[in-house]
N, CA, C and O atoms as a Tinker XYZ file with bonds, in Angstrom:
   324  protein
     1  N    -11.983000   26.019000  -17.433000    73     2
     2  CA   -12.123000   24.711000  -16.828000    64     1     3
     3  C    -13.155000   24.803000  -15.708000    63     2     4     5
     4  O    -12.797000   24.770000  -14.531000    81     3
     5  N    -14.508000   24.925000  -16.089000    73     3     6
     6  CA   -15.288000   25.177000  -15.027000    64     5     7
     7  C    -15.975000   23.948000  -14.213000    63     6     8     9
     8  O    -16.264000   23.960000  -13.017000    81     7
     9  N    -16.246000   22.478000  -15.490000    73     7    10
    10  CA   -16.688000   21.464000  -15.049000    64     9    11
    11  C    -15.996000   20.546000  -14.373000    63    10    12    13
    12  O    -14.819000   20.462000  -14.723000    81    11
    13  N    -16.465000   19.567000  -13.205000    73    11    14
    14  CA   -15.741000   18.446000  -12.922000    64    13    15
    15  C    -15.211000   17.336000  -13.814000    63    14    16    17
    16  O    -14.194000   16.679000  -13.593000    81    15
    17  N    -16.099000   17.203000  -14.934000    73    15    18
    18  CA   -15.361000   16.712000  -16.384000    64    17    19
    19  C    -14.098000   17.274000  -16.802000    63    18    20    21
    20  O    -12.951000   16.843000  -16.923000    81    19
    21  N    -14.541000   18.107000  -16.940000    73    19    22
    22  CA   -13.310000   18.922000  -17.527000    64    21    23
    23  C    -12.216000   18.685000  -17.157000    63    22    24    25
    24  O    -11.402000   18.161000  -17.918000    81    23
    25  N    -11.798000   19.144000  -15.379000    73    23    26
    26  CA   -10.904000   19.098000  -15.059000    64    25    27
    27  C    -10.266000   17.543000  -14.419000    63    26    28    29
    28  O     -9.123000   17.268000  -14.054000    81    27
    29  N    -11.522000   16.692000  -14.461000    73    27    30
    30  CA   -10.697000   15.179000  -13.988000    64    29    31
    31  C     -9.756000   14.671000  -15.535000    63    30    32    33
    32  O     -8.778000   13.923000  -15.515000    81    31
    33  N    -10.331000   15.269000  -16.720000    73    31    34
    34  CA    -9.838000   14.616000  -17.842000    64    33    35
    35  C     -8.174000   15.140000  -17.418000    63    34    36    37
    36  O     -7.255000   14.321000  -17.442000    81    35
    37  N     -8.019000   16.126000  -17.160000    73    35    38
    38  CA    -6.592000   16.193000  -17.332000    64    37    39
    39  C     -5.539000   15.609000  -15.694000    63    38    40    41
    40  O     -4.344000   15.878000  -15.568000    81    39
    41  N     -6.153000   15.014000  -14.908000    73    39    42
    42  CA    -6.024000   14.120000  -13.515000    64    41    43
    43  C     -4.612000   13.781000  -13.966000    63    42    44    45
    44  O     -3.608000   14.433000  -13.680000    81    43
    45  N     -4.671000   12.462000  -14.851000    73    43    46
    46  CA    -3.262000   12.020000  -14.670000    64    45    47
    47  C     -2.284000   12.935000  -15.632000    63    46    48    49
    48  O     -1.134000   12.496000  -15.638000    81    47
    49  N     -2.443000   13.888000  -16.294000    73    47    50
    50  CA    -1.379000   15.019000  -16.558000    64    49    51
    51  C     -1.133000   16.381000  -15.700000    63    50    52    53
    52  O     -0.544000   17.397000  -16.068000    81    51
    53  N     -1.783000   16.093000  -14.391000    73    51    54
    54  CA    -1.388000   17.009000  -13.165000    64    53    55
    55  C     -0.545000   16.067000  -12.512000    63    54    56    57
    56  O      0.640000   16.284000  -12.259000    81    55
    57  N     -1.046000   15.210000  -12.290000    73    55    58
    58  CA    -0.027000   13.995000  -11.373000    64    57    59
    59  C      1.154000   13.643000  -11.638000    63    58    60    61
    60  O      2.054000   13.416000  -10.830000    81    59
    61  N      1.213000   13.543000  -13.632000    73    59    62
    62  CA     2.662000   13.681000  -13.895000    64    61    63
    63  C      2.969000   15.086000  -14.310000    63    62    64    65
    64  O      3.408000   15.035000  -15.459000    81    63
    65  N      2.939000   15.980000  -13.993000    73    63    66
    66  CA     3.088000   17.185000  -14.225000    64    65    67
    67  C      3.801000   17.848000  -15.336000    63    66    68    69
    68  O      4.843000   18.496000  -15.444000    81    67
    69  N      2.560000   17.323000  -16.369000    73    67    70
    70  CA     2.360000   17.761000  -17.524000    64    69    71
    71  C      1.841000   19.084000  -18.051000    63    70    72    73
    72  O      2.152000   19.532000  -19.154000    81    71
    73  N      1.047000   19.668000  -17.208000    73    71    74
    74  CA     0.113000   20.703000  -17.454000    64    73    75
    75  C      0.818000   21.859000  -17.282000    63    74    76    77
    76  O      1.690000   22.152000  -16.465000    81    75
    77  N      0.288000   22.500000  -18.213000    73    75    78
    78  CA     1.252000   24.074000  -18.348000    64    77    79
    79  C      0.591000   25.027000  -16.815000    63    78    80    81
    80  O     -0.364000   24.712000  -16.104000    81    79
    81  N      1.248000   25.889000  -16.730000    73    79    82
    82  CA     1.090000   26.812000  -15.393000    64    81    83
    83  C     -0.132000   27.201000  -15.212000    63    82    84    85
    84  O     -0.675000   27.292000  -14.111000    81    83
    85  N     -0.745000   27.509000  -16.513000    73    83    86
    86  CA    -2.256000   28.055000  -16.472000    64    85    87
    87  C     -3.072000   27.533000  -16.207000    63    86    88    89
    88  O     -3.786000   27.860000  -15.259000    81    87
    89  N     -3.366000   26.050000  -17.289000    73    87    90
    90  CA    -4.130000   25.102000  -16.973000    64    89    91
    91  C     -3.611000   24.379000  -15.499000    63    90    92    93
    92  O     -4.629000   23.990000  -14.927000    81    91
    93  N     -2.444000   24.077000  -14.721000    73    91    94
    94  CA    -2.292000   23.888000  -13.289000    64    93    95
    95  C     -3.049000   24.266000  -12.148000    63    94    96    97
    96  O     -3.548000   23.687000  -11.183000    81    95
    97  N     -2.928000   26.008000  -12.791000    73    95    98
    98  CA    -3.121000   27.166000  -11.552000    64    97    99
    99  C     -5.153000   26.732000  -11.293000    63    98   100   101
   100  O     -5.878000   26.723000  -10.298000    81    99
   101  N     -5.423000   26.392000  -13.006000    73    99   102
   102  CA    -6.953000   26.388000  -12.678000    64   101   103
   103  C     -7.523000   25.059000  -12.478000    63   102   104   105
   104  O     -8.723000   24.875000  -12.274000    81   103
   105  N     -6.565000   24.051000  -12.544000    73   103   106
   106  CA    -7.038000   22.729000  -11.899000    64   105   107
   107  C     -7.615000   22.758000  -10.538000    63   106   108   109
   108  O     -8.656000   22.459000   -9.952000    81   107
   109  N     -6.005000   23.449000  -10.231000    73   107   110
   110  CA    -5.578000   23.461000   -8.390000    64   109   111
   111  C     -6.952000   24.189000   -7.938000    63   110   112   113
   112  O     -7.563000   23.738000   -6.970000    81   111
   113  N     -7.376000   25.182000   -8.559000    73   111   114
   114  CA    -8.675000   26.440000   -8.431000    64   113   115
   115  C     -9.847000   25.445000   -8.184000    63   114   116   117
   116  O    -10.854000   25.649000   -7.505000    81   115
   117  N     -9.606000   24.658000   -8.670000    73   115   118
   118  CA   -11.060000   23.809000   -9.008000    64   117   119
   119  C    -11.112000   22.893000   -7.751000    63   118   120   121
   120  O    -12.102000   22.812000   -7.025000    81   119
   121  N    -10.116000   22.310000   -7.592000    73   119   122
   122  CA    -9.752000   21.130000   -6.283000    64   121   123
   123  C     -9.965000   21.997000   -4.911000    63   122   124   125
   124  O    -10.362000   21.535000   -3.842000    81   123
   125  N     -9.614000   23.344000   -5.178000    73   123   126
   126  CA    -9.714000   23.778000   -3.517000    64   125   127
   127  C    -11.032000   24.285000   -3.612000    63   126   128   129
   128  O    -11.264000   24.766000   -2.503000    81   127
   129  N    -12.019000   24.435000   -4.341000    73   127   130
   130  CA   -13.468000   24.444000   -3.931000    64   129   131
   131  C    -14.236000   23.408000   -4.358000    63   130   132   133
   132  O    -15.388000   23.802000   -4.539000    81   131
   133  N    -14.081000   22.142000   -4.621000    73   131   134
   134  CA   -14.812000   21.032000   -5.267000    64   133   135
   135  C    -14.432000   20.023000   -4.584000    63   134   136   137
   136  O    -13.405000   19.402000   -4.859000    81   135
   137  N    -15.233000   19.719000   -3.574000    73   135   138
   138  CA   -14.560000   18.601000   -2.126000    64   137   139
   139  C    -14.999000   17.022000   -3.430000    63   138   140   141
   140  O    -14.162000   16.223000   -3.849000    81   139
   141  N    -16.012000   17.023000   -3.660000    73   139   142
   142  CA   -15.764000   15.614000   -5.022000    64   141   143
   143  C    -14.817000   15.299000   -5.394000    63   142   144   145
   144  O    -14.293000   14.189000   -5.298000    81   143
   145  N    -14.264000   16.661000   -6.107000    73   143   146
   146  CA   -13.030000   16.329000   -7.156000    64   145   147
   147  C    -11.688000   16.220000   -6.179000    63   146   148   149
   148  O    -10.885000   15.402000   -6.629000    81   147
   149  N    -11.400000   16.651000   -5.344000    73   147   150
   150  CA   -10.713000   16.553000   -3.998000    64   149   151
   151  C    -10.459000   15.226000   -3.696000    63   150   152   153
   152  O     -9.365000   14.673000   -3.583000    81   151
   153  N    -11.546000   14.780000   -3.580000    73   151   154
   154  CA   -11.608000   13.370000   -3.012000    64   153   155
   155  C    -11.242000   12.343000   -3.944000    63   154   156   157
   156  O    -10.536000   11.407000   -3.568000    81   155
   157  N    -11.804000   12.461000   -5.545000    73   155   158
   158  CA   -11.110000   11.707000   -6.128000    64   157   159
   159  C     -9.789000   11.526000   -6.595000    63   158   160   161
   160  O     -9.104000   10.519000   -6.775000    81   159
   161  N     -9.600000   12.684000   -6.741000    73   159   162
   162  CA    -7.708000   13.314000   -6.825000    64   161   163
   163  C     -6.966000   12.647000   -5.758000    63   162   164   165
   164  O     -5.777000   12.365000   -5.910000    81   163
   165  N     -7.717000   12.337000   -4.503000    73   163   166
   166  CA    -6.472000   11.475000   -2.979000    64   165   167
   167  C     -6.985000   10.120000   -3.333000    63   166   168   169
   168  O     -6.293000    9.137000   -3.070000    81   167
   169  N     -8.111000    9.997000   -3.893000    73   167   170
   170  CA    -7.895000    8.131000   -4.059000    64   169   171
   171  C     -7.488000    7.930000   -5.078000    63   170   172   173
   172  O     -6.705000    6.985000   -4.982000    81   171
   173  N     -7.574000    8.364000   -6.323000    73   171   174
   174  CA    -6.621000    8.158000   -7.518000    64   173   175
   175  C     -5.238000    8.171000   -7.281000    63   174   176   177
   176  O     -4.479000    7.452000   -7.931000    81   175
   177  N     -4.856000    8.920000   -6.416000    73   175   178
   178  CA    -3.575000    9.502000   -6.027000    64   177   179
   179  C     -2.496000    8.470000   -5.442000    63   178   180   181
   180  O     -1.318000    8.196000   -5.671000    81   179
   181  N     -3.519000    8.034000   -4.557000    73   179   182
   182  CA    -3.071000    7.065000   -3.881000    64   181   183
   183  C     -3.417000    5.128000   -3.976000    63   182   184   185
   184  O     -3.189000    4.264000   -3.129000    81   183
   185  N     -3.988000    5.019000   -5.269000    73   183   186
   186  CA    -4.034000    4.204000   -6.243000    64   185   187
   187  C     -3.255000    3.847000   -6.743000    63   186   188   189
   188  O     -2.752000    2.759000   -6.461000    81   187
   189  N     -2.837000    4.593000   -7.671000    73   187   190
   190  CA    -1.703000    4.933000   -8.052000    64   189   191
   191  C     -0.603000    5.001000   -7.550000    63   190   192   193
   192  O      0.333000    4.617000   -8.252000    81   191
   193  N     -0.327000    5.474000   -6.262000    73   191   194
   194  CA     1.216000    5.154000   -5.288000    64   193   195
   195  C      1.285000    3.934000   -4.889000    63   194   196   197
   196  O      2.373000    3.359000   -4.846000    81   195
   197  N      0.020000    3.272000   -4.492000    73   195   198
   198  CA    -0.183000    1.598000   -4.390000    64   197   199
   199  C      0.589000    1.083000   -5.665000    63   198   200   201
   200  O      1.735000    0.647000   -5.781000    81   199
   201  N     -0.288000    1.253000   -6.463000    73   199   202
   202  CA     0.129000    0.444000   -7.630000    64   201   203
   203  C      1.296000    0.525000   -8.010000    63   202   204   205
   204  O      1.739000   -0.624000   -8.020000    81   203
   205  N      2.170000    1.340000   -8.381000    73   203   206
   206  CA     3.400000    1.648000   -8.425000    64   205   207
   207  C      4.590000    1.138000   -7.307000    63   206   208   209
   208  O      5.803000    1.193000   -7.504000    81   207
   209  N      3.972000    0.674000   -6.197000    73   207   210
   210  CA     5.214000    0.213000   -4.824000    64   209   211
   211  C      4.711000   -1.105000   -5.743000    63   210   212   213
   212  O      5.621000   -1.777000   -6.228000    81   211
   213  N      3.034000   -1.610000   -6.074000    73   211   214
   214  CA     3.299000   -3.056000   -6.116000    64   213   215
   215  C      3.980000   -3.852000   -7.425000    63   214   216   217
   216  O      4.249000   -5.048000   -7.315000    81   215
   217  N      4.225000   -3.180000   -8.576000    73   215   218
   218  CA     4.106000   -3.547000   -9.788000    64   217   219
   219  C      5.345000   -2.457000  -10.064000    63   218   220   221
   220  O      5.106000   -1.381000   -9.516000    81   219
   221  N      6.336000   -2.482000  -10.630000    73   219   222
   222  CA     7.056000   -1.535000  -11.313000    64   221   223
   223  C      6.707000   -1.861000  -12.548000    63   222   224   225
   224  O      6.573000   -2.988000  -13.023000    81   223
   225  N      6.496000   -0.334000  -13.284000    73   223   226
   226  CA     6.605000    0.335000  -14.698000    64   225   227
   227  C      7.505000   -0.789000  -15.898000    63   226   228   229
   228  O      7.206000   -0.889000  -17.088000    81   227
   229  N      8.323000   -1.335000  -15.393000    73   227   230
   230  CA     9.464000   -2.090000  -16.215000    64   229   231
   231  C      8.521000   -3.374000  -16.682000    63   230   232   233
   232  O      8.246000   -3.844000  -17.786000    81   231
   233  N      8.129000   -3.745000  -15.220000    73   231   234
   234  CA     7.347000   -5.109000  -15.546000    64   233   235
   235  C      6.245000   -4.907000  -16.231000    63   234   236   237
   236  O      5.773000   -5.962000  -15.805000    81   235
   237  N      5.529000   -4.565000  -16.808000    73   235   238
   238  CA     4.392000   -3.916000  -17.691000    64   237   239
   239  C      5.037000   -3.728000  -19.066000    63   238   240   241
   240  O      6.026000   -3.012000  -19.228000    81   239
   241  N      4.359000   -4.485000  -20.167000    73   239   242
   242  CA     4.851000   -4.162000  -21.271000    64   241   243
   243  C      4.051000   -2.385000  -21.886000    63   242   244   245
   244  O      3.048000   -1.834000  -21.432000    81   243
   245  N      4.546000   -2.129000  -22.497000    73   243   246
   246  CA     4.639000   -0.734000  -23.379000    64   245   247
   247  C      3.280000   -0.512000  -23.786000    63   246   248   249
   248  O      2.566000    0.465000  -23.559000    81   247
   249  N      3.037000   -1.540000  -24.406000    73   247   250
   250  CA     1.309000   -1.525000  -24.985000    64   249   251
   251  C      0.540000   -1.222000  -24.039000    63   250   252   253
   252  O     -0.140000   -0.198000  -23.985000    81   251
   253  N      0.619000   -2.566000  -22.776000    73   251   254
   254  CA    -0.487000   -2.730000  -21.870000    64   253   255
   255  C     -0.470000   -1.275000  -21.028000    63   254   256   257
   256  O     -1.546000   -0.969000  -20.516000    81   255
   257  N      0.820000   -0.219000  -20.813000    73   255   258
   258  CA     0.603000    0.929000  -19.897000    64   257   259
   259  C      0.261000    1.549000  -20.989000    63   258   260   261
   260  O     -0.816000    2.018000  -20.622000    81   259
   261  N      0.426000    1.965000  -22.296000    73   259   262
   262  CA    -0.603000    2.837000  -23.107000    64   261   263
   263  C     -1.928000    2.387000  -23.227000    63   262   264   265
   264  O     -2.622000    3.264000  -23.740000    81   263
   265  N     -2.637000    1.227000  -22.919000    73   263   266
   266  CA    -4.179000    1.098000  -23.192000    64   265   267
   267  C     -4.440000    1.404000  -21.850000    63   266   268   269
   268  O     -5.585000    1.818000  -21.667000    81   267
   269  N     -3.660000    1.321000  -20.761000    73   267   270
   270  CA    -4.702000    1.289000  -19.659000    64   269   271
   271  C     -4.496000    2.978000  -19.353000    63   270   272   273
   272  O     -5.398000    3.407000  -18.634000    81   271
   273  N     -3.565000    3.929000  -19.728000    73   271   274
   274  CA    -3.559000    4.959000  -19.781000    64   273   275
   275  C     -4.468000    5.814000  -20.588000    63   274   276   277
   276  O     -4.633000    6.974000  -20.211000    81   275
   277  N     -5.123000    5.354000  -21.730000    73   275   278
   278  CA    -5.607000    5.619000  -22.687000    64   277   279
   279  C     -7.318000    5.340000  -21.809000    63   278   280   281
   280  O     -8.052000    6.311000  -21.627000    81   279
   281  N     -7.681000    4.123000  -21.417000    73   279   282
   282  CA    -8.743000    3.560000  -21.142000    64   281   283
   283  C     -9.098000    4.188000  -19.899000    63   282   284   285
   284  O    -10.300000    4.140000  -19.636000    81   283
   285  N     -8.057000    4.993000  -18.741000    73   283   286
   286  CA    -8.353000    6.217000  -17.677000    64   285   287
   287  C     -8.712000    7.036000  -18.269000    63   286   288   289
   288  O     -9.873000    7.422000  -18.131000    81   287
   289  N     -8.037000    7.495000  -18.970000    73   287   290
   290  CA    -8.307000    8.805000  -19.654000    64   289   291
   291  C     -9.575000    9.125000  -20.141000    63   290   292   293
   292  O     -9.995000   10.255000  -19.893000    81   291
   293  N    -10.534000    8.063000  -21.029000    73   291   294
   294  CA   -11.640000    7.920000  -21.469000    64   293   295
   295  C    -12.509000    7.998000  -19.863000    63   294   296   297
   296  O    -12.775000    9.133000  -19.467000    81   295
   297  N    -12.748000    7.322000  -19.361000    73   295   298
   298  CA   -13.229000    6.845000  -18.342000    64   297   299
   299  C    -12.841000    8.320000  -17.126000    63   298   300   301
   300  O    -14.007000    8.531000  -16.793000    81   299
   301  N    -12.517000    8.733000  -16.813000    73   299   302
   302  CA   -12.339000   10.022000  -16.259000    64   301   303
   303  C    -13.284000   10.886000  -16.518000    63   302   304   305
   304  O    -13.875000   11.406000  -15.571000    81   303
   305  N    -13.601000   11.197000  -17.772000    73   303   306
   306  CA   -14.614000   11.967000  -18.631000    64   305   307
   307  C    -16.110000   11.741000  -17.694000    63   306   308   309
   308  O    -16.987000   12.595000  -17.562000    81   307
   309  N    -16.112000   10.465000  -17.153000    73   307   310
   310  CA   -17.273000   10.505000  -16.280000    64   309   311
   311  C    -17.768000   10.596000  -14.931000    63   310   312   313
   312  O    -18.884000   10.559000  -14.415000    81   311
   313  N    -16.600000   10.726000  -14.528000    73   311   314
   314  CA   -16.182000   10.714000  -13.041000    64   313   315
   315  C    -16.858000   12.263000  -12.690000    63   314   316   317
   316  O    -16.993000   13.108000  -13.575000    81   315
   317  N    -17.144000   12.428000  -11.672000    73   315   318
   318  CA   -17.034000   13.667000  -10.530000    64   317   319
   319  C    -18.777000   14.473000  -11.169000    63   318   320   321
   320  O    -19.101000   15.510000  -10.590000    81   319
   321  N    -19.655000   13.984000  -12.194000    73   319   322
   322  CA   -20.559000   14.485000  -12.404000    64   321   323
   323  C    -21.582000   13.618000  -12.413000    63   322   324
   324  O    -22.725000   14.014000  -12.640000    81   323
């Protein structure tokens, strides 16, 4: 996981802590020398904690949190390079 691509693609499966120990250990590797990716990791981060106090998960139908999960995910791929 050497690129900032690389490692933003897997962003929201560190956040829900999805990622196996290895791929974790070398995210985390990447964040403590990559002040970019740092930075986007605390505003995503905290995007996301926004969004979540304002909107609960319940109120969101099923579809609409898989496309917009799906449509980060894509869109990540371009971030931090």
């Amino acid at each position: 996981m050497s690129t900032c691509r690389e490692v933003l693609q897997l962003l929201t499966e560190y956040l829900e802590g999805d990622l196996a120990p290895t791929e974790r250990a070398e995210f985390e590797k990447h964040m403590e020398a990559c002040s970019p990716c740092r930075a986007f990791l605390r505003t995503y981060a905290k995007a996301d904690e926004l969004s979540r106090a304002a909107l609960r998960e319940a109120d969101i139908p099923e579809e609409l949190q898989r496309r917009v999960r799906a449509f980060l995910r894509t869109r990540m791929g371009f971030a931090g390079q």
